[in-house]
C-alpha positions as CSV (number, residue, x, y, z in Angstrom):
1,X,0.0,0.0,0.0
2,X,2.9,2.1,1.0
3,X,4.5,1.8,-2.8
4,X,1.0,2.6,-3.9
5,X,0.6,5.9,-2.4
6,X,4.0,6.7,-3.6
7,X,3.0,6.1,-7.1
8,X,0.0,7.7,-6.9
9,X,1.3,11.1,-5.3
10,X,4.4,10.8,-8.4
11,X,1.5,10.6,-10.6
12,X,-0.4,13.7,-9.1
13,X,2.7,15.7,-9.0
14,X,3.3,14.8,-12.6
15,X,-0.2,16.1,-13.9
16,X,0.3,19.1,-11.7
17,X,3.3,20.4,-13.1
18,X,2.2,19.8,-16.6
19,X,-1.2,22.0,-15.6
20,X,1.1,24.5,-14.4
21,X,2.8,25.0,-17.6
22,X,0.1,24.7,-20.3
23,X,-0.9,27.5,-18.5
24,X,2.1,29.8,-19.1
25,X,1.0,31.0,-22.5
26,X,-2.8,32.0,-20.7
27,X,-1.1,33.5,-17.8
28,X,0.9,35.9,-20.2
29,X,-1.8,36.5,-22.8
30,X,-4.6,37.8,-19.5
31,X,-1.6,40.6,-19.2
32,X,-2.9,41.9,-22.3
33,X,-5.9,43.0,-19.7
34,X,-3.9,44.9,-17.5
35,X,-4.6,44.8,-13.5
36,X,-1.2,42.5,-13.0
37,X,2.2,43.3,-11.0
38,X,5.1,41.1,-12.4
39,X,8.4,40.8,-9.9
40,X,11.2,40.0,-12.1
41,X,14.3,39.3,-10.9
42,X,17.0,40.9,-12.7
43,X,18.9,39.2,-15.8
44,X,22.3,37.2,-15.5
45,X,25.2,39.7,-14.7
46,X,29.3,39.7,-15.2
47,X,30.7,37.3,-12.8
48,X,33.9,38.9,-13.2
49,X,32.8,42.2,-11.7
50,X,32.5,42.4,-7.5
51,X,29.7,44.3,-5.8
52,X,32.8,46.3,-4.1
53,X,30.6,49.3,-2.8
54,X,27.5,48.5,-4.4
55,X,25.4,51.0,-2.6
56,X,27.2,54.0,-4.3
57,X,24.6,54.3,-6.7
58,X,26.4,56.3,-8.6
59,X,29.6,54.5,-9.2
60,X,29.1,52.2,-11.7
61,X,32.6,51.2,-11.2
62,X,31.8,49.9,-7.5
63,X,28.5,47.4,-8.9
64,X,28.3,44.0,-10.7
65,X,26.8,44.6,-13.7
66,X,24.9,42.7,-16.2
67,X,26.4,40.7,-18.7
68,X,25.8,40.9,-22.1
69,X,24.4,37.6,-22.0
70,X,21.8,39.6,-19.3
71,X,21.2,42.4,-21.7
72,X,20.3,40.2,-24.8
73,X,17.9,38.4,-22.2
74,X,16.2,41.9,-21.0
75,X,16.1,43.1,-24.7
76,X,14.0,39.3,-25.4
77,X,12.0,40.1,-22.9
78,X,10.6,43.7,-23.7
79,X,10.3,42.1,-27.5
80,X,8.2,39.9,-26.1
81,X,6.3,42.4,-24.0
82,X,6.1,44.9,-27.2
83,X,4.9,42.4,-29.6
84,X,2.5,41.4,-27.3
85,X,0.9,44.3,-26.7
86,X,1.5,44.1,-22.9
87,X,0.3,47.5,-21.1
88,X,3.0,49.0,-18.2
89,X,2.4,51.6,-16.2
90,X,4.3,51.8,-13.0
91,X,8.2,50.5,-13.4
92,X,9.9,50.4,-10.3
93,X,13.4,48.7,-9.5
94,X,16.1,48.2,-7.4
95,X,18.8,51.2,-6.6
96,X,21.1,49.2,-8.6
97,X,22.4,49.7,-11.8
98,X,21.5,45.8,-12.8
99,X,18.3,46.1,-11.9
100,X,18.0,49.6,-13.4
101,X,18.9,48.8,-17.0
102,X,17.0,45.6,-17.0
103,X,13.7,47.3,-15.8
104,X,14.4,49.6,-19.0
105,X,15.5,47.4,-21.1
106,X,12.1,44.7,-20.3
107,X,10.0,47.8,-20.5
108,X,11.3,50.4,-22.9
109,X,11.0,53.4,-20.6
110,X,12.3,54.8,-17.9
111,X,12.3,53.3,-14.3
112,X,11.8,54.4,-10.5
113,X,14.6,53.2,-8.7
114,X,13.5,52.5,-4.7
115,X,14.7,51.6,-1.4
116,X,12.2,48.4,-0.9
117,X,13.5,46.7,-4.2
118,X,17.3,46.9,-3.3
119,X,19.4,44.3,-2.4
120,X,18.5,42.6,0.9
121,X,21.3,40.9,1.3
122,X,23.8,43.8,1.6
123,X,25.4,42.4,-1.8
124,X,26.4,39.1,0.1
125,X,27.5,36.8,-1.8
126,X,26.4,34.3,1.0
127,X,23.3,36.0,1.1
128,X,22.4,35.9,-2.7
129,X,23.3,31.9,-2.5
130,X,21.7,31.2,0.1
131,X,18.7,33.4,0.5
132,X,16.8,32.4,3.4
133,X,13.3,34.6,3.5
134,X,14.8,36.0,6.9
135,X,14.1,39.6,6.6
136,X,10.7,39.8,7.2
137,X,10.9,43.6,7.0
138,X,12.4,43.7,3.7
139,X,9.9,41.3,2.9
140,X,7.1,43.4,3.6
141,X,8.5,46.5,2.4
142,X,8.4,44.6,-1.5
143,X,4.9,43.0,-0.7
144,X,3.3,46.3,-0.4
145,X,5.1,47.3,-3.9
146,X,2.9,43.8,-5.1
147,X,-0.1,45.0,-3.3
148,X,-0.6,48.5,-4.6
149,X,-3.2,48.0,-7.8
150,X,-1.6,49.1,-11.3
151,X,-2.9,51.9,-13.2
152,X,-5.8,51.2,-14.5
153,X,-5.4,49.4,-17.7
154,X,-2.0,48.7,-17.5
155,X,0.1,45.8,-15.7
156,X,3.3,47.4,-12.8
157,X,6.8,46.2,-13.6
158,X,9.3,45.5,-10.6
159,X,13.1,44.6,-10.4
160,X,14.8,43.2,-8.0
161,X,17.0,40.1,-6.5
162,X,16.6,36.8,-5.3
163,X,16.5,37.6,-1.9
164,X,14.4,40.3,-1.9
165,X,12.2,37.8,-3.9
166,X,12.8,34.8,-1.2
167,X,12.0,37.6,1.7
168,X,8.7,38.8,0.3
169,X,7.3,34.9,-0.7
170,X,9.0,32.7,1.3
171,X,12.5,31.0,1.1
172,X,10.9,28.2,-1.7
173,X,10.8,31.6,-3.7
174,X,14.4,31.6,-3.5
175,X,14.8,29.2,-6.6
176,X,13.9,32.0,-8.7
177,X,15.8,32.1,-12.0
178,X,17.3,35.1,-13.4
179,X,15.3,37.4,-15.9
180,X,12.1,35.0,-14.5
181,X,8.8,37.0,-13.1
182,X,5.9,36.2,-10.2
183,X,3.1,37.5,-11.3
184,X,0.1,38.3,-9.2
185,X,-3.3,39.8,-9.8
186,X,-4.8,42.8,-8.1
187,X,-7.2,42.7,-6.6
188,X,-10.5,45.2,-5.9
189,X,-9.6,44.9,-2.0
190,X,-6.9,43.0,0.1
191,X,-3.7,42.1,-0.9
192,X,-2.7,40.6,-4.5
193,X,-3.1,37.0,-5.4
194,X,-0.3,34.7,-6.9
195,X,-1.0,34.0,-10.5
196,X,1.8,32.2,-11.7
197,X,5.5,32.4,-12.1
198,X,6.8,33.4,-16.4
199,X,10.3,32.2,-16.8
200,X,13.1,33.9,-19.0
201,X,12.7,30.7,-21.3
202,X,8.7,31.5,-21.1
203,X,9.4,35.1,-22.5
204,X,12.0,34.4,-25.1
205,X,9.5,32.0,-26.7
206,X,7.4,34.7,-27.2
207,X,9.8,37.3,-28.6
208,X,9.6,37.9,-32.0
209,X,5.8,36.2,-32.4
């Protein structure tokens, strides 16, 4: 009976996860509608480069930046978005320059850099491997980003990390892959509910359509 149950909850978890992406294409053609906030976590960066003092904003020198790898991804992205016919409003990101250029790049105009979207991790490199889901104030500072309701007609665009990510939805969150958005639906009262998670492979299938 034991083996049974096993095989039967394989089974279940099998025709879940095949549910959950057939609906990838329905989850990205309802943003057409407007009413959505999508958290992206920024595209791949330069390994090479060292977050030395990442929080002088202005010293581009001092930040890890994206790789050109990460820009061709942001660019895919914002084809995608474009070609689509996806409404933004609101763009917010993170304070750094990663996050900055790939909220502009994804969208095609220009961003709001803020406080609640940067790095929660202090630019650990611990941290960013390992996020946890610990700060439960940075964590609420980026829920209440997710919660505010988009202009209406149009869907709000945020940038951020992995651990700002992990710390808003819970350390399972923390497997989120780069250039990949949760998306979640406002709603007419309360907070916003999860709708579904749009990987970077997810977008670049749609670019160019």
């Amino acid at each position: 009976m034991n083996v049974l149950c096993r095989l039967a909850l394989i089974v279940l978890l099998a025709g879940t996860s095949r549910h959950a992406a057939a609906d990838t294409p329905d989850l990205i053609s309802s943003l057409k509608q407007g009413g959505y906030v999508l958290i992206f976590r920024h595209t791949a960066t330069d390994d090479s480069q060292k977050d030395v003092y990442p929080f002088k904003f202005d010293d581009m020198s001092a930040q890890r930046q994206l790789s050109e790898k990460g820009r061709d991804a942001a660019r895919q992205i914002g084809t995608a978005v474009k070609d689509l016919a996806i409404p933004i409003g609101d763009v917010y990101t993170s304070r750094l320059n990663r996050a900055v250029e790939a909220g502009k790049l994804i969208s095609g105009r220009e961003v709001k850099p803020v406080d609640a979207l940067t790095d929660s991790s202090n630019a650990s490199a611990s941290g960013m491997a390992n996020p946890t889901g610990a700060n439960a104030r940075a964590g609420q500072a980026v829920r209440q980003l997710v919660d505010a309701p988009p202009q209406a007609g149009t869907n709000t665009v945020l940038v951020t990390h992995k651990t700002n990510i992990a710390d808003a939805f819970g350390k399972d969150a923390g497997n989120v892959g780069e250039g990949e958005a949760f998306v979640y639906k406002a709603g007419s009262s309360g907070p916003a509910t999860f709708a579904g998670r749009i990987t970077l492979a997810d977008w670049i299938a749609k670019a160019g359509r």
